[in-house]
N, C-alpha and C positions, 0 to 999 in steps of 0.2 A: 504494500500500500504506500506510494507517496506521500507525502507531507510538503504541505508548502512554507514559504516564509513567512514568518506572522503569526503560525502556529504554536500553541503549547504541548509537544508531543510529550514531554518530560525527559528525564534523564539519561543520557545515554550519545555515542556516537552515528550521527546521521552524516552520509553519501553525499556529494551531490551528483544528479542525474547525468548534468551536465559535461564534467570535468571530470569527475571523480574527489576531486577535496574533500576531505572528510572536517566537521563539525564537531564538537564534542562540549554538549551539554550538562552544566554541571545539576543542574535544581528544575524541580519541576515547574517552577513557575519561568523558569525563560523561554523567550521568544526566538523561534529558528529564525536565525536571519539568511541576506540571500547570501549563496556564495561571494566572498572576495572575489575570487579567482575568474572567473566568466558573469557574474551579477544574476545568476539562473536563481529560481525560487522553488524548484522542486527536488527533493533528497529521498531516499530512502535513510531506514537505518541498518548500521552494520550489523 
């Protein structure tokens, strides 16, 4: 299941679809921001 930017998926390392960059969420309450890397806004998680 994707996840976009803006979302609260919670804690954990997310993908991005785009590039591959990986994300790494530390708390549930943050927000997946879009990648650095290519500005894409949808991730899975690892």
């Amino acid at each position: 299941m994707p996840y976009r930017s803006g979302q609260k998926p919670g804690r954990g390392t997310y993908v991005c679809t785009g590039c591959g960059e990986c994300r790494d969420l530390n708390y549930d309450t943050d927000p997946l921001p879009s990648c650095d890397r290519c500005n894409n806004n949808l991730f899975t998680r690892y």
